[in-house]
C-alpha positions as CSV (number, residue, x, y, z in Angstrom):
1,X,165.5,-22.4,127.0
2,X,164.8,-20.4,123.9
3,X,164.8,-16.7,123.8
4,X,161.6,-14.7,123.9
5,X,160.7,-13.3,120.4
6,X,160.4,-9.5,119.7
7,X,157.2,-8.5,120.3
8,X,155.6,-6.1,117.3
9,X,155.7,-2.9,116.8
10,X,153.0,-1.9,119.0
11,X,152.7,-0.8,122.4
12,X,151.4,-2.6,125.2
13,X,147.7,-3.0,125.3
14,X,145.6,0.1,126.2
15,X,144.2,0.2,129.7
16,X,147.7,-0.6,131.5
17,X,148.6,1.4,134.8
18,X,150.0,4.6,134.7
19,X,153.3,5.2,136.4
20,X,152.4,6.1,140.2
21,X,154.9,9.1,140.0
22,X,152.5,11.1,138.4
23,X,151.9,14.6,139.7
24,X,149.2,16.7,139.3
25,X,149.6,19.0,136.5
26,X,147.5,22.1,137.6
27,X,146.1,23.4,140.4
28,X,143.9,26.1,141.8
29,X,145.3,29.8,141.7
30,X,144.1,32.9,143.5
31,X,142.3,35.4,141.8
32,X,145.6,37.4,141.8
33,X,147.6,35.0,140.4
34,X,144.6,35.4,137.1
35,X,144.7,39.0,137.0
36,X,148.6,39.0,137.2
37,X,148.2,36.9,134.0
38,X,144.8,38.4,132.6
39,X,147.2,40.4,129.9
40,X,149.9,38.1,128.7
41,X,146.7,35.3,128.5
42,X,145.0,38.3,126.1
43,X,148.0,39.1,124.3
44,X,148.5,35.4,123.6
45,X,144.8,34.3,122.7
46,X,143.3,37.2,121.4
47,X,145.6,39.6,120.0
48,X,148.3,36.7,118.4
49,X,145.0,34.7,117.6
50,X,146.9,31.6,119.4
51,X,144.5,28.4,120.2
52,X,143.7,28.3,123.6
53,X,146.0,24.8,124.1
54,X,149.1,26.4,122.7
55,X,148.4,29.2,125.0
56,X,148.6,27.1,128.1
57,X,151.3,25.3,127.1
58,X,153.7,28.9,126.1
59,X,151.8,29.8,129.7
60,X,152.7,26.8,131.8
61,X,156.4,26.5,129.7
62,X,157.1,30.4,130.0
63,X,155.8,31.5,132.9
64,X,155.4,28.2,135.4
65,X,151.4,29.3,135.4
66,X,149.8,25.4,135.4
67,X,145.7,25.2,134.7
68,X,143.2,23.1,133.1
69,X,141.4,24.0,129.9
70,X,138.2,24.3,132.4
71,X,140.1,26.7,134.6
72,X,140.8,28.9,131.4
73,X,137.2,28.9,130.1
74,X,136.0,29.9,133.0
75,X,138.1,32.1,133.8
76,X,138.0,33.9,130.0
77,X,134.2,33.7,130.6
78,X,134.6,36.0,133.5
79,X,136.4,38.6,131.9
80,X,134.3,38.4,128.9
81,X,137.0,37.5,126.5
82,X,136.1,35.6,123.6
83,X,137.2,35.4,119.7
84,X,134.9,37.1,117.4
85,X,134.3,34.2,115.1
86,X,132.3,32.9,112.2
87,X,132.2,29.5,111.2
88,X,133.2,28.9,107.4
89,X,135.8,27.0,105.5
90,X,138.2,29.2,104.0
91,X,141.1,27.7,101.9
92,X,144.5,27.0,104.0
93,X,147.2,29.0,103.3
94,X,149.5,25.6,103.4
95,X,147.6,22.8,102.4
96,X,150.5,20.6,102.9
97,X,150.6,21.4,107.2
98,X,148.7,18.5,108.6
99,X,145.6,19.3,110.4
100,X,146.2,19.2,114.3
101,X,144.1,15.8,115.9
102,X,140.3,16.4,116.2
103,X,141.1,15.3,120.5
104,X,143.3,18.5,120.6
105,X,140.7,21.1,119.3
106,X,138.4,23.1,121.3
107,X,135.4,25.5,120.6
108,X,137.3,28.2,119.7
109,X,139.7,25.8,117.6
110,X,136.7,25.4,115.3
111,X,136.0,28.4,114.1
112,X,137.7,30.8,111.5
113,X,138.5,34.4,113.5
114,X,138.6,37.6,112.6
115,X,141.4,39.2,114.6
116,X,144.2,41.2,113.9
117,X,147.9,39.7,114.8
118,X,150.4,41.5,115.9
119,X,153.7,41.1,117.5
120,X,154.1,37.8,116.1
121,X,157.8,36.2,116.3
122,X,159.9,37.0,113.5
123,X,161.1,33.6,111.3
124,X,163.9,32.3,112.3
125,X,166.8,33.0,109.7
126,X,167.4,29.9,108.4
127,X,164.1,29.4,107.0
128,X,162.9,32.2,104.9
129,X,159.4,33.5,105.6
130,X,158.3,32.7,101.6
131,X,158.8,29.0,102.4
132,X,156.6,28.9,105.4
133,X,153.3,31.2,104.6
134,X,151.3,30.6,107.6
135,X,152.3,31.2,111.4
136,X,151.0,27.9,112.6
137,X,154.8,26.1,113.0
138,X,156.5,29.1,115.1
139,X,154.2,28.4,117.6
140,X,154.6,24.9,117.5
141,X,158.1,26.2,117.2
142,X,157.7,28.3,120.9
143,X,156.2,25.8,122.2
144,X,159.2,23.1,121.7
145,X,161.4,25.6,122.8
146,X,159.8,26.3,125.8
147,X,159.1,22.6,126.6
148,X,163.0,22.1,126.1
149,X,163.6,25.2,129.0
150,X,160.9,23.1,131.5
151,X,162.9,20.0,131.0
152,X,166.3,20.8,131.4
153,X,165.3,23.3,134.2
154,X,163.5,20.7,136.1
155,X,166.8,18.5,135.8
156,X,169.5,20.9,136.7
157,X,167.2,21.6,140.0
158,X,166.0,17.9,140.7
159,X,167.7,15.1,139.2
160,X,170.5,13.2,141.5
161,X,173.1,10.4,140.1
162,X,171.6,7.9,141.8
163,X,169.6,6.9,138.5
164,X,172.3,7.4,136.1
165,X,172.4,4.7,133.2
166,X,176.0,5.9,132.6
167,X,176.9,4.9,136.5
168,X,174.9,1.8,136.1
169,X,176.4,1.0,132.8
170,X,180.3,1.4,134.0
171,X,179.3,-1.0,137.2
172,X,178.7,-3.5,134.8
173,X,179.1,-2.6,131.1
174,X,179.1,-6.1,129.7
175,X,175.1,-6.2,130.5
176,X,173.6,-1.9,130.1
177,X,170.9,-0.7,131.1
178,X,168.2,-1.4,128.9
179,X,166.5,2.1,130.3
180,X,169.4,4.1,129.0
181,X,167.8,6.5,126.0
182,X,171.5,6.3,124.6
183,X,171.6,2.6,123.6
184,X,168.2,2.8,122.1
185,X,169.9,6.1,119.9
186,X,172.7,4.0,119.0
187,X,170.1,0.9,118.1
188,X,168.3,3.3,115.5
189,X,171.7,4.2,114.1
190,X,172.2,0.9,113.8
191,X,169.6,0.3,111.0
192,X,170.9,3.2,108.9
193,X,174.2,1.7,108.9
194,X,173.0,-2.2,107.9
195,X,170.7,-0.2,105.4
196,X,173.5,1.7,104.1
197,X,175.1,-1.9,103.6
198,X,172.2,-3.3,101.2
199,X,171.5,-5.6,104.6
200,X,167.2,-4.7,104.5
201,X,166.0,-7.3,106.9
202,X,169.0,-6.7,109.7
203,X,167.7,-3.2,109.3
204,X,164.4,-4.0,110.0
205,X,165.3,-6.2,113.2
206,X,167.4,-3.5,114.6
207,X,164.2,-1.2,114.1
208,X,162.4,-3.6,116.1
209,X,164.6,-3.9,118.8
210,X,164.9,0.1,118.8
211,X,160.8,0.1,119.4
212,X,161.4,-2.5,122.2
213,X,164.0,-0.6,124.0
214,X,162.4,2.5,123.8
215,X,159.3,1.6,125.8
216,X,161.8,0.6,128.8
217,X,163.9,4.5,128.0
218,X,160.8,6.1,128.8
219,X,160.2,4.3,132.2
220,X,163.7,6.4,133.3
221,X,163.3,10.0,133.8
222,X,167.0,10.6,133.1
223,X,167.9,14.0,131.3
224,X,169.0,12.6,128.8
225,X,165.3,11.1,127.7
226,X,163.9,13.8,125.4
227,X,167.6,14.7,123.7
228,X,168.1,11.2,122.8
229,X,164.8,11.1,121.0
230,X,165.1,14.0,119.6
231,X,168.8,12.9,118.1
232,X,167.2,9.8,116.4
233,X,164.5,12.2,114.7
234,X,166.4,13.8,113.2
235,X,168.9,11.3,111.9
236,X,165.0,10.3,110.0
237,X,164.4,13.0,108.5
238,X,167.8,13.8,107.2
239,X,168.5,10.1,106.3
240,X,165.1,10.0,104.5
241,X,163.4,7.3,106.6
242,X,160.2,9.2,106.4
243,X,157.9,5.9,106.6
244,X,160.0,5.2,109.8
245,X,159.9,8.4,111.4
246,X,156.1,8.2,111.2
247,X,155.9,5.1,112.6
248,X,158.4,6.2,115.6
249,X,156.2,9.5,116.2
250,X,153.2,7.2,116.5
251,X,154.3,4.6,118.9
252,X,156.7,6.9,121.1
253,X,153.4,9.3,121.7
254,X,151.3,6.2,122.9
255,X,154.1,5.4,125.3
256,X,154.5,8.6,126.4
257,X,151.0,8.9,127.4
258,X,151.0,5.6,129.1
259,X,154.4,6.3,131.0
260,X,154.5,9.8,131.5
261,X,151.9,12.8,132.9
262,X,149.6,14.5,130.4
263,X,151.9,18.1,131.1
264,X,155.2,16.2,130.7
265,X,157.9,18.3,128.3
266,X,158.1,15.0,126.2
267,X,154.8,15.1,125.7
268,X,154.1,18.5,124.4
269,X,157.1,18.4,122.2
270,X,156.0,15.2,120.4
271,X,152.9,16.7,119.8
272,X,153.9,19.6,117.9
273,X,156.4,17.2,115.8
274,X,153.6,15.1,114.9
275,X,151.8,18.4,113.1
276,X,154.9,19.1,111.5
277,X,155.0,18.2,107.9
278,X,157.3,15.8,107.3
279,X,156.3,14.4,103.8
280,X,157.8,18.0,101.6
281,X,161.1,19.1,101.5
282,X,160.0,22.2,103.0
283,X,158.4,20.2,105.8
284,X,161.5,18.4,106.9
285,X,163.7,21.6,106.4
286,X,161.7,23.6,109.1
287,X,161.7,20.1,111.0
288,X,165.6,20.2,111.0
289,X,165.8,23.6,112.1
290,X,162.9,23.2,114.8
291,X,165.0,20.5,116.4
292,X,168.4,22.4,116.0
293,X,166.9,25.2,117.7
294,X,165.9,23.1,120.6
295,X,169.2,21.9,121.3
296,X,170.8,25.1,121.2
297,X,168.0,26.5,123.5
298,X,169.3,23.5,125.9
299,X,172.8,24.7,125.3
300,X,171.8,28.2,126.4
301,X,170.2,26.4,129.3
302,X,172.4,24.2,130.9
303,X,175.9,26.5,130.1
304,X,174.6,29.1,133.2
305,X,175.2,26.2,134.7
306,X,178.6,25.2,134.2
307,X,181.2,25.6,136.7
308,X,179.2,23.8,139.5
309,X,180.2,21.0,141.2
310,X,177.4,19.2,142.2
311,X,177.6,15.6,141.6
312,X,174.6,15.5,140.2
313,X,175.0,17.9,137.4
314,X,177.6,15.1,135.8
315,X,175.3,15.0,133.2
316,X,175.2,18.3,132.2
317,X,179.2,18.3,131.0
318,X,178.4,14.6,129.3
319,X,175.2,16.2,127.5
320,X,176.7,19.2,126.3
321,X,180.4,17.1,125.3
322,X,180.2,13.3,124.8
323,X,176.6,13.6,123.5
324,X,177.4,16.8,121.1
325,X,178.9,14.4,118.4
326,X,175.1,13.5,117.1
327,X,174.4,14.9,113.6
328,X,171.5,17.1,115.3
329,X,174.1,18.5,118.0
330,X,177.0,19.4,116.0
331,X,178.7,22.6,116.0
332,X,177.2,24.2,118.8
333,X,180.2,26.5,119.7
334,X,181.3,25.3,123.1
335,X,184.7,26.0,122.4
336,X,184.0,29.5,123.2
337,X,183.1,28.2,126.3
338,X,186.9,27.3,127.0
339,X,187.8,28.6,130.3
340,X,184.5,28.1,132.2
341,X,184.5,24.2,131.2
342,X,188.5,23.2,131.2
343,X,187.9,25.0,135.0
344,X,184.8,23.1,136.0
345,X,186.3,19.9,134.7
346,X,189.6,20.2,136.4
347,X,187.5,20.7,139.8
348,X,185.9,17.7,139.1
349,X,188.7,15.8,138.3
350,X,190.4,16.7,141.8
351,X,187.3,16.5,143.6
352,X,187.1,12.5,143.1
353,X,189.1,11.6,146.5
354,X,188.9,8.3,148.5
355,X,185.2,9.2,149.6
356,X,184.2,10.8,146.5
357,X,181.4,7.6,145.9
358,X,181.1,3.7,145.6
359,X,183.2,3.6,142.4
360,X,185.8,6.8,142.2
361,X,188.1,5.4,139.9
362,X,185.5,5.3,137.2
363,X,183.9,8.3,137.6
364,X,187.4,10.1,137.9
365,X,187.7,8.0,134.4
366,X,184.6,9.6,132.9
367,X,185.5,12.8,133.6
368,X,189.3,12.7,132.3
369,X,187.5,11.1,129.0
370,X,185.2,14.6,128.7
371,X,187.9,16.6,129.3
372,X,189.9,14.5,126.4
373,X,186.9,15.1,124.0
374,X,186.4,18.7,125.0
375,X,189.8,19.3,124.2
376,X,190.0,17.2,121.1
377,X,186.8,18.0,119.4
378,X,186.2,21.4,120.5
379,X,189.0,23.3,121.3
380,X,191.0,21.7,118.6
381,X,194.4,21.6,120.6
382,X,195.7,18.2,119.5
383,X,198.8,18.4,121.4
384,X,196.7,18.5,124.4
385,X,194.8,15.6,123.2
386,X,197.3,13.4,122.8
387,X,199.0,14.4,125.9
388,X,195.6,13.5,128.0
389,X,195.0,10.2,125.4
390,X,197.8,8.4,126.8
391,X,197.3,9.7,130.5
392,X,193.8,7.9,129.8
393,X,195.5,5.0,128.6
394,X,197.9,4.6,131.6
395,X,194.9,4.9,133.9
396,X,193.1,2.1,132.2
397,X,196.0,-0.2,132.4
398,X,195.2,-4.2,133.1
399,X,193.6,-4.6,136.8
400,X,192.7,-7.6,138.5
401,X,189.3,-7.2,139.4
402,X,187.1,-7.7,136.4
403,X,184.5,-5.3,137.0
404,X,187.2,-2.6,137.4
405,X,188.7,-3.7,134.1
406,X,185.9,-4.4,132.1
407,X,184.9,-0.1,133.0
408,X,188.3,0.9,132.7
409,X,189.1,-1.2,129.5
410,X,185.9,0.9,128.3
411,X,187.4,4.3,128.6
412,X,191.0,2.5,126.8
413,X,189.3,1.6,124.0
414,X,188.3,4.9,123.9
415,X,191.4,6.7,124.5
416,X,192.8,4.3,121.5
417,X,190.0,6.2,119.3
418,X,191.1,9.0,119.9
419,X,194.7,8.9,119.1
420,X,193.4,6.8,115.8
421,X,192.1,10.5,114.6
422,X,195.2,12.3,115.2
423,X,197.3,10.4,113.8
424,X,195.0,9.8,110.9
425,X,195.3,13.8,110.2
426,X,199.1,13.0,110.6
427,X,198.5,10.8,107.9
428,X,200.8,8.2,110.5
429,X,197.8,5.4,108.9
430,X,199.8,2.2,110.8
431,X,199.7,4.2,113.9
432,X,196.5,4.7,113.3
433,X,195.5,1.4,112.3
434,X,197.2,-0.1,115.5
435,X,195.2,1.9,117.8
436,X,192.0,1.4,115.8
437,X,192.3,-2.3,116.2
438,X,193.2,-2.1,119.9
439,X,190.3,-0.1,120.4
440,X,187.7,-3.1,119.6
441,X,189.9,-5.6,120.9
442,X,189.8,-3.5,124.6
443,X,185.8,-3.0,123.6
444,X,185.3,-6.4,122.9
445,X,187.4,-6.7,126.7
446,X,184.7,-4.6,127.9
447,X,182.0,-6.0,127.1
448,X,182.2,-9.6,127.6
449,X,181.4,-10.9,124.4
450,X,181.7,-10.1,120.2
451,X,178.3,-9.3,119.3
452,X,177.6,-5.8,121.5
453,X,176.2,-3.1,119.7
454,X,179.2,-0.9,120.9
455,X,181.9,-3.5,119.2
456,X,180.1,-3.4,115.9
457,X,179.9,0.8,116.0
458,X,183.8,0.5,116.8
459,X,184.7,-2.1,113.8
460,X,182.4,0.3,111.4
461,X,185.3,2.9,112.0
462,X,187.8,0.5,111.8
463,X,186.4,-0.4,108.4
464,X,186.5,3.1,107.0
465,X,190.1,3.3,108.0
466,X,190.3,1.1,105.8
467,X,188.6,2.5,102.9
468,X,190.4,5.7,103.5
469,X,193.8,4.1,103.2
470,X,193.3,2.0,99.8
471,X,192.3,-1.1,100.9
472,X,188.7,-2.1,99.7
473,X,189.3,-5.8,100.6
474,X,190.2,-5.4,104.4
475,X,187.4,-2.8,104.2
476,X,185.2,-5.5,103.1
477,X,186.3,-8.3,105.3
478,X,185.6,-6.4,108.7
479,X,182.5,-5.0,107.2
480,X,181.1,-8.4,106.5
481,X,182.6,-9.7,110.5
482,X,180.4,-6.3,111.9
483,X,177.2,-6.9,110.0
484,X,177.4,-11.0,111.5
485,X,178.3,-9.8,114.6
486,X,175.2,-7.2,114.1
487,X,173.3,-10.2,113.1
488,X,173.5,-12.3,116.8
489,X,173.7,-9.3,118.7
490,X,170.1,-8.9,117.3
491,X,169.1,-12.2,117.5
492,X,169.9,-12.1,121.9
493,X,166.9,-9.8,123.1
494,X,168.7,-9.1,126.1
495,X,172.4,-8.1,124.4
């Protein structure tokens, strides 16, 4: 039977059912609840000349205060609060910010005011206030960063492991989750690597399949979701696919509307992206730093919360470790973070006993492999690396159940990765080398077959070992094996 084609890049035809977990996203207040906010609402709307949809959104984001547009209209009606305004065109003061959608706008959006701001939020420092003349993006800039605290909020007080891709994907990792935001991140890295290697059309398949995937990520409300997205925007702008980037705004903000409610974090966030200007250099330098100040706000976020040892919050330690590696999450200081994360992982380590779930040998797994990569990457201490590198290995050894050893051969070929980079800065390059080919042999293990996106990341590395050390042709040779291997796994819509 032939394999279904990939549709086009284009989402599903408007009219089809919402997701039935929607909830409401406002409801009614008491009059005190409006006069407990009559002053922040005026400080916000009248005073910092805000529109009256980014005040809701800093409103509902800040201060957990959910209403409609109508609820605010009449309620500013009431207390006789208005803009003084005059409608004329007067030039922009940046005539390169795109103009926010015409849907968005209200009344007062229309008009020119005549108001005088103050207390306005200073720049942020990496982006001096000559480059960016007008306010406009440091409130799209509030309101991302209060989206990111709703999000990750919501999670740490709601979410439950139940859903995890991760669990799902260790059950059986020859066949993940297609839901899991991570593979569609890794799919989009995908075509900047096949691009980088003059391989245009594989690029534009693995684009393809990165749209497909991403209308299933958004159908899982895992916390990882918005971070993942917001990991492969940024690897656009900074790689320069600028035509891509737009198209990926586009269609991830239909699907977002289909699959998600009107007040959802995503939502708001993708919103204020879309106005930022991403055509200037100037554009996709405040775009960079927009996004990096999002994830540090989440790093602010979910480190109160480390230390606890909810089985839920599993996620929490493999967002702020395993998934800090992106270009967008580097560098975020966690090392100073030692003592309160080597403790909370060490309780979570012990606390996987003989009733600690279906599967505790992999999650006790997945936890030893964070504390390796906490300890590797952001501590620095090598010694202890190595020292929990081959523990990892000698908890993967072969099993004879295949499920268990396809999960644990996983976390081997991990473990094999990671003593590749010490002994690369050793400079031991045939120690290195061994442990870089075991690693995609014990993927390929894993996995069940040769063409899985994860074997092809592993033999890219394996490739620049190669270049490192000398040897263009053996470079060349795995190169050309991962781009064929690239080459079917694309061609198998479900791989």
């Amino acid at each position: 039977m032939p394999q279904p084609r990939l549709p086009v890049l284009a989402p599903r035809t408007p009219g089809a059912p919402r997701h039935l977990g929607e909830r409401p996203c406002a409801r009614e207040h008491t009059e005190a609840d409006w006069e407990a906010k009559k002053e922040i609402i005026t400080e916000l709307y009248i005073r910092e000349n805000r529109r009256l949809c980014d005040t809701m959104a800093i409103l509902e984001s800040r201060y957990a205060f959910a209403a409609t547009e109508q609820m605010y209209k009449k309620r500013l009606k009431k207390w006789n609060i208005r803009k003084r305004g005059y409608r004329k065109s007067q030039p922009s003061t940046n005539a390169s910010t795109p103009a926010p959608p015409q849907e968005d706008m209200d009344q007062d959006d229309a008009a020119e005011v005549e108001v005088v701001t103050r207390g306005r939020t200073s720049p942020p420092p990496s982006v001096s206030p000559t480059q960016l003349s007008t306010p406009e993006p440091y409130v799209g800039l509030e309101i991302v960063l209060g989206s990111v605290y709703s999000w990750s909020q919501g999670k740490l007080d709601t979410h439950c492991i139940t859903s995890d891709p991760m669990s799902r994907y260790l059950a059986n990792p020859n066949q993940p989750p297609i839901q899991d935001s991570r593979t569609m991140y890794r799919t989009f890295e995908l075509v900047f690597d096949l691009w980088r290697h003059g391989k245009g059309n594989l690029a534009g398949m693995a684009a393809r399949r990165g749209f497909y995937v991403l209308e299933y990520v958004l159908t899982d409300d895992h916390p990882d979701l918005v971070w993942h997205i917001l990991d492969t925007i940024y690897d656009m702008v900074v790689s320069g696919h600028i035509q891509l980037l737009s198209m990926f705004l586009e269609h991830a903000t239909v699907l977002a509307h289909r699959h998600l409610p009107p007040q959802h974090p995503l939502q708001r966030i993708l919103l204020q992206l879309r106005r930022c200007d991403y055509q200037t250099d100037q554009g996709r330098r405040f775009l960079c730093h927009l996004l990096r100040q999002a994830w540090l706000r989440n790093v602010d976020v979910l480190a109160k919360q480390i230390g606890s040892l909810a089985p839920q919050h599993l996620w929490l330690y493999e967002q702020l470790i395993w998934d800090g590696r992106t270009g967008l999450r580097k560098n975020s200081n966690l090392g100073h973070r030692q003592g309160g994360m080597t403790a909370a992982l060490r309780k979570l380590i012990a606390s996987q006993g003989p009733n600690a779930g279906d599967d505790p040998d992999s999650e006790r797994l997945r936890m030893e492999a964070l504390m390796l990569e906490f300890t590797q990457m952001d501590i620095g201490d090598k010694q202890k690396a190595e020292q929990l590198a081959r523990e990892l290995l000698e908890h993967t050894r072969e099993s004879g159940d295949v499920t268990v050893a396809r999960s644990a051969a996983r976390f081997h070929a991990y473990a094999r990765k990671m003593l590749a980079r010490i002994h690369e800065e050793r400079c031991e390059w045939d120690a290195a080398e061994r442990n870089l080919r075991w690693a995609v042999a014990k993927r390929e293990a894993a996995h069940g077959a040769n063409t899985d996106l994860r074997v092809v990341r592993d033999m890219w590395v394996l490739a620049g070992h190669f270049g490192r050390t000398g040897r263009p042709a053996e470079a060349d040779k795995v190169v050309q094996d991962a781009i064929g291997r690239a080459a079917r796994y694309l061609e198998d819509v479900h791989g």
